[in-house]
C-alpha positions in Angstrom: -13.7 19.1 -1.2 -13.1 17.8 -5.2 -11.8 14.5 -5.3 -8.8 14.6 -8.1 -8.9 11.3 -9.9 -4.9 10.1 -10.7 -4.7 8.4 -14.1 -3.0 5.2 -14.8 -1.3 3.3 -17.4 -1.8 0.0 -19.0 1.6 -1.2 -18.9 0.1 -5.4 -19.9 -2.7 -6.1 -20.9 -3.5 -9.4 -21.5 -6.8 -9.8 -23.5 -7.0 -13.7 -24.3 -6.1 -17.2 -22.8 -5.1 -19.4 -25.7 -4.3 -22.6 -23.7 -3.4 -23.4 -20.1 -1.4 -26.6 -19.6 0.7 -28.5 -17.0 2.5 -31.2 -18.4 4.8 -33.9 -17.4 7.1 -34.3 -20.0 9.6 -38.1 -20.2 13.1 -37.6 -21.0 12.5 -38.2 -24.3 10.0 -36.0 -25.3 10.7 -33.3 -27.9 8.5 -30.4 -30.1 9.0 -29.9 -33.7 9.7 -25.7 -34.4 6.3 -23.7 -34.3 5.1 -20.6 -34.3 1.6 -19.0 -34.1 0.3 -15.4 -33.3 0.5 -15.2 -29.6 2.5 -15.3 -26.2 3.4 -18.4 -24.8 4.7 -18.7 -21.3 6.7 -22.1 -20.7 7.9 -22.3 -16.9 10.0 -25.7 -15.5 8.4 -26.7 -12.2 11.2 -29.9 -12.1 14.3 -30.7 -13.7 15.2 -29.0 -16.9 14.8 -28.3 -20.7 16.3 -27.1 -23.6 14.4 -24.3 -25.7 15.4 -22.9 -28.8 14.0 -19.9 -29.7 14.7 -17.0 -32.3 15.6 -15.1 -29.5 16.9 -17.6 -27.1 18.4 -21.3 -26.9 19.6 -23.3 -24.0 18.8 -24.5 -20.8 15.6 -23.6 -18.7 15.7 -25.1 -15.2 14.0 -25.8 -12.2 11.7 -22.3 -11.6 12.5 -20.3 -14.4 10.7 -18.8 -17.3 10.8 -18.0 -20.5 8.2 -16.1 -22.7 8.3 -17.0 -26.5 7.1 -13.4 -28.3 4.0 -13.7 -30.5 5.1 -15.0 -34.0 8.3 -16.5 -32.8 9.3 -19.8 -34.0 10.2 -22.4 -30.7 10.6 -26.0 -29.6 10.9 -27.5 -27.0 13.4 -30.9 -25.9 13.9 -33.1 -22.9 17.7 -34.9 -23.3 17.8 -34.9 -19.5 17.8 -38.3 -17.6 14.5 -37.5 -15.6 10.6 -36.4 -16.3 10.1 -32.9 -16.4 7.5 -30.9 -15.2 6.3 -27.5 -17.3 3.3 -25.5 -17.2 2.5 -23.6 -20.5 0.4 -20.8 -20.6 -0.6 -19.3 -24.7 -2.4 -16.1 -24.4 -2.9 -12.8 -26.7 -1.4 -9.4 -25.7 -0.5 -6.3 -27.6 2.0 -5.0 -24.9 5.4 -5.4 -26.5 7.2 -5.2 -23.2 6.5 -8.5 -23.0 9.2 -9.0 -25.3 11.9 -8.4 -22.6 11.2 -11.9 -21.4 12.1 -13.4 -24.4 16.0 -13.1 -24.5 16.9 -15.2 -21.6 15.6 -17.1 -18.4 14.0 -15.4 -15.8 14.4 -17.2 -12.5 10.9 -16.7 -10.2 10.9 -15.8 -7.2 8.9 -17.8 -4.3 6.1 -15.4 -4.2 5.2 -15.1 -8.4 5.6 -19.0 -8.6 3.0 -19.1 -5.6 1.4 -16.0 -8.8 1.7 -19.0 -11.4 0.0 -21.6 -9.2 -3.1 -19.5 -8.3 -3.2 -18.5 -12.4 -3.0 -22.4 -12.8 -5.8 -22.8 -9.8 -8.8 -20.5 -11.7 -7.4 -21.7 -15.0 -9.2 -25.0 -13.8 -11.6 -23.3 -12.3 -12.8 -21.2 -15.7 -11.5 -24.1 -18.2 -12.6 -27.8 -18.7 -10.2 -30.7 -18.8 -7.8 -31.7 -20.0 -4.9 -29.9 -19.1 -2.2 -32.4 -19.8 -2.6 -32.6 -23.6 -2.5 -30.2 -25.8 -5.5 -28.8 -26.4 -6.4 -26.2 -29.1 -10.0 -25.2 -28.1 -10.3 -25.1 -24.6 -14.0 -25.1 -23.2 -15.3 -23.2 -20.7 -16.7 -24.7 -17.6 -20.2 -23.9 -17.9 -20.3 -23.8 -13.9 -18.4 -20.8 -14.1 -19.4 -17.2 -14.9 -16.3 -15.4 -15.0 -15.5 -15.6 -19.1 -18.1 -15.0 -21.3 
């Protein structure tokens, strides 16, 4: 008997991790506008954030997402009475569907924020410290074997 091999599709790629950060932000905090030539994935584990985007401004709150396309210009702004806590992942991708997720908040469900935690979990595996601060070269853990 032949076996009959079924083709797939690369619907998303990704081919780079820029940065990986979780951040607690005070209520004061704020981001001037930027932009730079990749994805950037900015997800509110507590309380709540205004983002302005070219594609999108307002509220993101407790478990919801936004992705800010590659060569968008965005900021970021606490103006809420509490710390907020946001995990922002930069990474390179040529799949424009991508795109989709950056006209308005997505809210997660249970099982892709438990997704986002395990990317957070081998992120500090694969990546050295610190993950709190921006950081615009992030080393590789030379433990790890995974990246080359």
């Amino acid at each position: 008997m032949k076996y009959l091999t079924k083709k797939l599709c690369d619907t998303l790629k990704v081919s780079g991790i820029v940065n990986l950060h979780f951040f607690e932000f005070d209520k004061d905090f704020s981001t001037e506008g930027e932009r730079h030539p990749f994805y950037e994935l900015v997800y509110i584990n507590s309380g709540k954030m205004h983002v302005s985007s070219d594609d999108y401004t307002g509220y993101l709150n407790k478990h919801e997402m936004i992705i800010h396309r590659s060569g968008s210009e965005h900021s970021l702004r606490c103006d809420t009475d509490g710390a907020v806590s946001v995990i922002i992942i930069g990474f390179e991708s040529d799949s424009e569907i991508l795109d989709v997720f950056s006209s308005a908040p997505l809210e997660l469900s249970d099982n892709l924020i438990k997704t986002l935690a395990e990317i957070i979990k081998e992120g500090r595996n694969v990546f050295m410290p610190p993950f709190n601060i921006p950081v615009y070269d992030m080393k590789k853990n030379i433990n790890q074997k995974l990246i080359p």
